[in-house]
C-alpha positions in Angstrom: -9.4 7.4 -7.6 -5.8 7.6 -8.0 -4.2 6.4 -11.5 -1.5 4.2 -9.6 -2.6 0.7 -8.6 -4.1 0.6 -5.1 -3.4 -2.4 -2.6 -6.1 -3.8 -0.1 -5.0 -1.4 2.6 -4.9 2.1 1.2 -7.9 1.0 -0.7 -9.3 0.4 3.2 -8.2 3.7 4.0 -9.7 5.3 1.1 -12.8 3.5 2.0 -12.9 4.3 5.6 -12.5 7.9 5.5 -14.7 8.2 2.7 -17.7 6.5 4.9 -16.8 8.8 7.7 -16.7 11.7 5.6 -12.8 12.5 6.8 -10.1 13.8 5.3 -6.4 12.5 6.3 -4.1 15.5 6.9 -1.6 15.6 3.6 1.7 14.8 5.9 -0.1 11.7 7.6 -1.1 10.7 4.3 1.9 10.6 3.1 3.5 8.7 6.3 0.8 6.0 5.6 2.0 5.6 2.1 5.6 5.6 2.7 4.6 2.6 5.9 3.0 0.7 3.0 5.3 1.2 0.7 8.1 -0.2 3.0 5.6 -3.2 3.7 5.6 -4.0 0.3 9.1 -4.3 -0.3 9.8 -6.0 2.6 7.1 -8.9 1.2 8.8 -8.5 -2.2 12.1 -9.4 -0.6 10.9 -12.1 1.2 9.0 -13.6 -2.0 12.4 -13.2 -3.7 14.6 -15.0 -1.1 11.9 -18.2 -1.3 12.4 -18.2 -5.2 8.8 -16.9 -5.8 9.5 -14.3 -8.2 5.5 -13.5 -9.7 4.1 -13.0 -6.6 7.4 -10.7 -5.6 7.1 -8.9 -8.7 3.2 -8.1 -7.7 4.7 -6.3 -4.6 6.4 -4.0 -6.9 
């Protein structure tokens, strides 16, 4: 398991390719994680602009 905090999806990811014994190439990997990462931040912005700045902070 990785030392950084995992959300829902990559923990899904993890998950799935685990149970189909798969490995992700590094590059797509990384791809995923940059889509997620963007994702995040575009929740934590729109948690910001309604004021709710807890849950935008868990985004972070």
């Amino acid at each position: 398991m990785h030392s950084a905090k995992l959300g829902f999806e990559e923990l899904a990811l993890e998950a799935l390719c685990k149970g189909l014994n798969e490995e992700i190439d590094p590059s797509d990997k990384t791809e995923i994680y940059v889509r997620f990462s963007e994702k995040y931040l575009r929740d934590a912005d729109d948690l910001l602009a309604r004021g709710d700045y807890i849950q935008a902070s868990e985004k972070l």
